[in-house]
Backbone as CSV, one residue per row, in Angstrom:
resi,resn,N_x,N_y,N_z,CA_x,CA_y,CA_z,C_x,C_y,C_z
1,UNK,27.779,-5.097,8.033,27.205,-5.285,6.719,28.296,-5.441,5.664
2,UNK,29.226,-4.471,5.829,30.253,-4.703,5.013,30.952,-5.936,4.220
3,UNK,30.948,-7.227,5.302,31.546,-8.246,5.587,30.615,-9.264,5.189
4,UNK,29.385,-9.270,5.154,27.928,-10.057,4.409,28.382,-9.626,3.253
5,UNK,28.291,-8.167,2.566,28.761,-7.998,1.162,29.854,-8.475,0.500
6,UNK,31.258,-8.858,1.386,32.340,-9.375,0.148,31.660,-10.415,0.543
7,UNK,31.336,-11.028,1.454,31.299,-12.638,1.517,30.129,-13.185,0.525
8,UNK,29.435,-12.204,0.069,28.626,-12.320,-0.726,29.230,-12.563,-2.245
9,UNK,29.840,-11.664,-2.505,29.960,-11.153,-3.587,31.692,-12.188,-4.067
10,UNK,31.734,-13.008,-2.675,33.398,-14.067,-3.024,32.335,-14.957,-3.461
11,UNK,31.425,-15.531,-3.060,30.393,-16.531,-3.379,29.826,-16.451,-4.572
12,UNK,29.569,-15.311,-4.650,28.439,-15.074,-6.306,29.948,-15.491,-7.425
13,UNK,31.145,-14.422,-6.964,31.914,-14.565,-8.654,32.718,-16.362,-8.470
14,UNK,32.314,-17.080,-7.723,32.783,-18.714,-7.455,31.764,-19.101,-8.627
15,UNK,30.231,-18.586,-8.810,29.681,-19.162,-9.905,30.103,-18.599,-10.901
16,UNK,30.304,-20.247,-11.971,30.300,-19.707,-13.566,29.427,-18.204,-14.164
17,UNK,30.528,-17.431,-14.613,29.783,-16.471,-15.293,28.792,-16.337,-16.271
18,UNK,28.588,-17.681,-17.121,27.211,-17.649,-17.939,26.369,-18.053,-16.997
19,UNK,26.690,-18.546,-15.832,25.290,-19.351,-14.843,24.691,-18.056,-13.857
20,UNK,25.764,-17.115,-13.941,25.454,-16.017,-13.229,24.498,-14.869,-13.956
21,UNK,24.823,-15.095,-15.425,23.805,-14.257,-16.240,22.444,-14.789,-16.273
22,UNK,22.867,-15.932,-16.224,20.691,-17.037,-15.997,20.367,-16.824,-15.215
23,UNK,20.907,-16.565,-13.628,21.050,-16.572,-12.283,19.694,-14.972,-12.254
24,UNK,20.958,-14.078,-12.860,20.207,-12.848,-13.061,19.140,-12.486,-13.828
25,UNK,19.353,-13.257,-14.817,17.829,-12.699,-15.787,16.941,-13.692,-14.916
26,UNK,16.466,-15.035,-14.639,15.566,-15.382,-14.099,15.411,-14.074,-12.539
27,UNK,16.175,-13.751,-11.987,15.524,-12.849,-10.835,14.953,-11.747,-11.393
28,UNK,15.292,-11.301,-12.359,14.887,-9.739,-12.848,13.413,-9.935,-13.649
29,UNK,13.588,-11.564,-14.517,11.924,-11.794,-14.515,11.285,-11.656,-13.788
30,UNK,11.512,-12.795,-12.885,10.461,-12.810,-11.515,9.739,-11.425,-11.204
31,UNK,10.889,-10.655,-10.805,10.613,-9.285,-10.421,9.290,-8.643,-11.154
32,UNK,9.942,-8.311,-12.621,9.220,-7.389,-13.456,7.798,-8.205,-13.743
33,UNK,7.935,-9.216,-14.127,6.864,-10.182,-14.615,5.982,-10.501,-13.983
34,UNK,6.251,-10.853,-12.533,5.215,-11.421,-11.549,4.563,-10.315,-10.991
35,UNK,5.173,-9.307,-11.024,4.497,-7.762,-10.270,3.787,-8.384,-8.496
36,UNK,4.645,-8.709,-7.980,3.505,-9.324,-7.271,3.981,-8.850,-5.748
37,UNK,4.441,-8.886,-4.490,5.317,-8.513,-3.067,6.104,-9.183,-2.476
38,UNK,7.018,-8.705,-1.515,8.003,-9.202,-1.506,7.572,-10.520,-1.257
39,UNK,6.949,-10.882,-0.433,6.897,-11.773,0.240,6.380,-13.178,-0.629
40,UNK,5.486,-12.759,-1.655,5.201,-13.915,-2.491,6.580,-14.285,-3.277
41,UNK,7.092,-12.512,-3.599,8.310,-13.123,-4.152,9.234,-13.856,-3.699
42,UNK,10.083,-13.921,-2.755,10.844,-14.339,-2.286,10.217,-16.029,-1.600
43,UNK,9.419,-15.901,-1.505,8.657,-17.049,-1.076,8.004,-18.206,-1.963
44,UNK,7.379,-17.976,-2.687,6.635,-18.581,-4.015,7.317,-18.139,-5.259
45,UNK,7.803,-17.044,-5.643,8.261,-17.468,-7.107,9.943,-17.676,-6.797
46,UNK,10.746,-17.238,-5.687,11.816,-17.589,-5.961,12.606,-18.995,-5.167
47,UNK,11.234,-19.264,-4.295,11.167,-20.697,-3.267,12.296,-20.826,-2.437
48,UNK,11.997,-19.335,-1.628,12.725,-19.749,-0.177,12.060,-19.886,0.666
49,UNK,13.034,-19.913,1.670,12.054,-20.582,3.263,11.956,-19.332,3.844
50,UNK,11.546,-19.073,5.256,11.097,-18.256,6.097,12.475,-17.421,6.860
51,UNK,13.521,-17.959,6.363,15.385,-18.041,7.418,15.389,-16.599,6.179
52,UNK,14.842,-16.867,4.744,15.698,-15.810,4.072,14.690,-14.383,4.043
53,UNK,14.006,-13.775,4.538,12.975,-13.049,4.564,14.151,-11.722,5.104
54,UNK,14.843,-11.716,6.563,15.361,-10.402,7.158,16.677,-10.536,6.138
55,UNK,17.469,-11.315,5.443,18.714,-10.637,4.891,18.069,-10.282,3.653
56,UNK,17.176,-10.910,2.923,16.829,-10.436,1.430,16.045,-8.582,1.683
57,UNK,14.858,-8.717,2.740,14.741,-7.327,3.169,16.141,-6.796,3.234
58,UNK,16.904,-6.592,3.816,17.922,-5.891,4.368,18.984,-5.344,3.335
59,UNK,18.661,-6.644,2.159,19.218,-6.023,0.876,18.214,-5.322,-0.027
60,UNK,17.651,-5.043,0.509,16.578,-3.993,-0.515,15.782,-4.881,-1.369
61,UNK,15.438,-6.136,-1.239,13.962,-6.701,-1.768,12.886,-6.058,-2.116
62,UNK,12.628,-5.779,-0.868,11.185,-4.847,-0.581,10.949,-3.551,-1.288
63,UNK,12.361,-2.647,-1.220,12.569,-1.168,-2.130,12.086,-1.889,-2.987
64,UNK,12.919,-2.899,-3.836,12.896,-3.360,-5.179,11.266,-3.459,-5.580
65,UNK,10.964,-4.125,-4.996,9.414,-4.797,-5.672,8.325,-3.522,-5.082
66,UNK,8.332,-2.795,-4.225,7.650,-1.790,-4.351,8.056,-0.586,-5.297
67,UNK,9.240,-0.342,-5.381,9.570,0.514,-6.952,9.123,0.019,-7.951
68,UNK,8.629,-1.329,-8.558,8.440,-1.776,-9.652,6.881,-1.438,-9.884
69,UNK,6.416,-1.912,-8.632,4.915,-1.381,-8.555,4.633,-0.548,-8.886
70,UNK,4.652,0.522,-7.960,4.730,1.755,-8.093,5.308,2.318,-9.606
71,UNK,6.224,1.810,-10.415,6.401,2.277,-11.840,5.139,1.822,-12.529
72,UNK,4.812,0.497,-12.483,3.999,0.184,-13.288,2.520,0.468,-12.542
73,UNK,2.127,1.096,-11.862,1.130,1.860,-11.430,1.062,2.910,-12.191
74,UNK,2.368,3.579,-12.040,2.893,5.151,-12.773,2.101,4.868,-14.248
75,UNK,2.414,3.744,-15.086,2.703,3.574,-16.327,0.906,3.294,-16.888
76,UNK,0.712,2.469,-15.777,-1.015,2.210,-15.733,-1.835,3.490,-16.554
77,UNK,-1.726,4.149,-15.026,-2.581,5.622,-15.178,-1.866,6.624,-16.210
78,UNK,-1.371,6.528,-16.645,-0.531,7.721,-17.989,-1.293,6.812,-19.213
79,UNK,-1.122,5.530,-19.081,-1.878,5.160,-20.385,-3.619,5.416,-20.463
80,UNK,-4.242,5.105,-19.477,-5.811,5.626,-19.177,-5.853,6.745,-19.520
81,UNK,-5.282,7.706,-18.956,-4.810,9.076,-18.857,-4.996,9.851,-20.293
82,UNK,-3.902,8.596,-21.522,-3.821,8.684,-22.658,-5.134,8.152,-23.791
83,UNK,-5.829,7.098,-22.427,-6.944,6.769,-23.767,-6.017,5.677,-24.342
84,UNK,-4.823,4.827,-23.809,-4.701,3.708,-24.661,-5.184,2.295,-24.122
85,UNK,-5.547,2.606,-22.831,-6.676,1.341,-22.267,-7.397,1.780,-21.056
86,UNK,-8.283,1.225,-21.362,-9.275,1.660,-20.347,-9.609,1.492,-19.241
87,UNK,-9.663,1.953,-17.921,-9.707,1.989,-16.648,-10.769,0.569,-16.542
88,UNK,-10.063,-0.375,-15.055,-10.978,-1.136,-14.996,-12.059,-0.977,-13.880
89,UNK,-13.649,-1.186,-13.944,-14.579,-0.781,-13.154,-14.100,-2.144,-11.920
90,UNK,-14.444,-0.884,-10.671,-14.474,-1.499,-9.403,-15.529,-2.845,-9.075
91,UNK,-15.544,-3.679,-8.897,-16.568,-4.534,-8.287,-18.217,-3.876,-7.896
């Protein structure tokens, strides 16, 4: 793993550093914005193929987008909780 990481990380600082800040805020949108799993993510909003699924898991994708959930689940129910919006009825 070690050796995926510099080779990673010789690749990332080869891109221009303002292209690397767009690079990053468009992923951190995706993330927060789309609320959605890994798999749409990495698949539909960030349009890879099926090859990038075990290294993006392996870098913590999956942690990622289930921590986000899970916050904004957290954040959901504290506001209901609070009475600042209202629970939505089940089907």
């Amino acid at each position: 793993m070690q050796d995926l990481d510099a080779e990673g990380q010789k690749k990332w600082l080869q891109i221009p550093y303002d292209d690397r800040i767009q690079i990053a805020e468009f992923i951190f949108n995706e993330i927060t914005r789309s609320q959605c799993s890994f798999r749409r993510l990495i698949y539909d909003r960030l349009g890879f193929e099926c090859d990038a699924y075990c290294p993006l898991y392996l870098a913590g994708g999956m942690t990622i987008t289930n921590s986000v959930s899970d916050y904004l689940d957290y954040e959901i129910n504290a506001d209901i909780e609070k009475g600042l919006i209202e629970e939505k009825a089940s089907p």
